[in-house]
N, C-alpha and C positions, 0 to 999 in steps of 0.2 A: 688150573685157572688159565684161559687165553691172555694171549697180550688185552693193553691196556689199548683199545680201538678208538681214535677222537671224534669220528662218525657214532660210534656207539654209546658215548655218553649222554645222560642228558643234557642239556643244555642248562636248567638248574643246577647248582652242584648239592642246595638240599636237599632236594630229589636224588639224586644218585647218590648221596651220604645214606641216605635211607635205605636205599638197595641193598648198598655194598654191606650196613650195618643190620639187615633181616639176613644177608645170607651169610656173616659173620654169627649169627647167633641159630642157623639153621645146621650151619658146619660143626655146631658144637663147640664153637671158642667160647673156654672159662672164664666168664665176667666180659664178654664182650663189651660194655658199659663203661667198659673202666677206661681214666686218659689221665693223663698226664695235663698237667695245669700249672703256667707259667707266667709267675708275675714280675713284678718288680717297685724298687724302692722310686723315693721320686726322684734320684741322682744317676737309676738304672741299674741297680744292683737287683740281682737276678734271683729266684730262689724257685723251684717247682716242686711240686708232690703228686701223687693220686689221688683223685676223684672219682664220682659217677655220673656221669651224664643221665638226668631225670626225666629230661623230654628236650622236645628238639622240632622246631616249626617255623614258619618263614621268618620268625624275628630272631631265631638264635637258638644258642643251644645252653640250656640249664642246670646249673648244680645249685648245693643246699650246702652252707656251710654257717660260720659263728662270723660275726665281722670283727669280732674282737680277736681273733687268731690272727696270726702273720699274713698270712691272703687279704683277709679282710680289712685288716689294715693296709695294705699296700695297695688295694683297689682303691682305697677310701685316696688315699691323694694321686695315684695312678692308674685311672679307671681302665686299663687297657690288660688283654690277657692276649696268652697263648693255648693253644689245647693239641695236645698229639693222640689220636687212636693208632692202634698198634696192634693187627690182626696175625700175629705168625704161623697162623696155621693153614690163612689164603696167602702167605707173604706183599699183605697189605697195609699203605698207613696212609693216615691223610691228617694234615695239619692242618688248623683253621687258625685265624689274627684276626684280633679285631676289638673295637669298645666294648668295655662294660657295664650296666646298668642292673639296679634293684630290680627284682620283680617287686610286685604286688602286695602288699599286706596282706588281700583277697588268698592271693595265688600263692602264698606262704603257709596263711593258715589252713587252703584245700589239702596241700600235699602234708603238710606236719600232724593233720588228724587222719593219715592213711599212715603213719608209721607203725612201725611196732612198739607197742608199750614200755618194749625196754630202751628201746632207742630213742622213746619220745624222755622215759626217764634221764637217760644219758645225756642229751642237751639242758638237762637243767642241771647235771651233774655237775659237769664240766665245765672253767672257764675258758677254752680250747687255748694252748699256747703261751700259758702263764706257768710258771712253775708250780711243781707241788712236792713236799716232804716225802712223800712215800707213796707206795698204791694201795698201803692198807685206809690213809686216811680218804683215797679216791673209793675203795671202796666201802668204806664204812659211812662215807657221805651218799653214795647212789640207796643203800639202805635203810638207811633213814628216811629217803624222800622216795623210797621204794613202800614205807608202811605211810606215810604221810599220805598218799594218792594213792592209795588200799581203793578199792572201788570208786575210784574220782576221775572226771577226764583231767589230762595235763595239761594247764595251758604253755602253747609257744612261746619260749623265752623271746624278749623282745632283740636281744642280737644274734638269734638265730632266723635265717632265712633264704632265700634264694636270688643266684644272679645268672643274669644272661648277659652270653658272649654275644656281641652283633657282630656278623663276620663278612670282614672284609675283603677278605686274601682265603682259598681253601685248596690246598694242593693235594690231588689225587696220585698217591705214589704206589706202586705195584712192581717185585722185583722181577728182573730178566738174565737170562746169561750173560756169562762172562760184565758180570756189575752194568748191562748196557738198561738199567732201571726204567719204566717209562713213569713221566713225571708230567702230570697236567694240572694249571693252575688257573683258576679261575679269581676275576678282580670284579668286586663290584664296583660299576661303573654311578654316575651323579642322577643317571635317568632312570637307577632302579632293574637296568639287568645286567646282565655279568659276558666281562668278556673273557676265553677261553684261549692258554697259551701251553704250547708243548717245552717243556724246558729239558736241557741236557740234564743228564744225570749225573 
């Protein structure tokens, strides 16, 4: 992979998130989709996991999750995330910051009727992040609501759904010798485009 060229990038950095993330998944990196998602409490207390990134377009970038799980709660009075992709096989990463907002009712229930029927079962399973006795009772509940929707569509649990990150901040990191990293970080600016900044590594 060449250096990180600041003539060479796009001037968008959704647009070059896209590049970097078609040839991230042309290279062969396993779950390129996947990132890391960083919330916090309302006091700032910090907590992250993995995710998948669903789609991704001038407004943000989208995952699918329960709002009654610890994320979703911690949106619900801290609408602000963080998000890391993490390429090791180009030694690339790019972190995005920024608010958080609902998608759609519409746009919850397009993507929730393209899952897979076990996984559309699994969100009515589950009450993500809540305790549970054992996993035989987790699975003897997905079973039950497995013969219940026997030839039935499933409807979207109603705390199951999708958010987007509006991003504010999106830094294009790519490694170099001797740790001399190139680091480019893009602001969105009040007018609607972004300015573009080389940071030390």
């Amino acid at each position: 992979v060449p250096d990180l060229d600041d003539q060479g990038l796009d001037p968008d950095p959704i647009k070059q998130f896209k590049l970097w993330f078609d040839e991230a998944g042309r290279a062969g990196v396993p779950q390129a989709d996947a990132m890391a998602l960083a919330t916090a409490t309302r006091d700032g207390s910090p907590s992250a996991r993995m995710v998948l990134l669903k789609a991704v377009d001038d407004q943000g970038f989208v995952f699918y999750t329960s709002s009654v799980s610890r994320k979703g709660q911690e949106l619900a009075i801290n609408p602000r995330a963080a998000l890391i992709f993490f390429w090791a096989e180009l030694n690339r990463q790019v972190r995005i910051e920024g608010a958080v907002t609902r998608v759609s009712t519409e746009e919850s229930d397009a993507y929730f009727a393209t899952r897979p029927h076990d996984s559309q079962l699994s969100s009515l399973t589950s009450s993500q992040s809540e305790p549970i006795a054992s996993r035989t009772e987790l699975d003897q509940r997905f079973e039950q609501l497995k013969q219940q929707y026997e030839g039935r569509s499933i409807p979207r649990p109603p705390s199951w759904g999708g958010y987007r990150v509006q991003p504010e901040f999106i830094e294009f990191w790519q490694s170099r010798f001797a740790r001399l990293n190139d680091r480019i970080l893009y602001t969105h600016q009040q007018d609607g485009t972004w300015a573009r900044t080389r940071l030390q590594p």
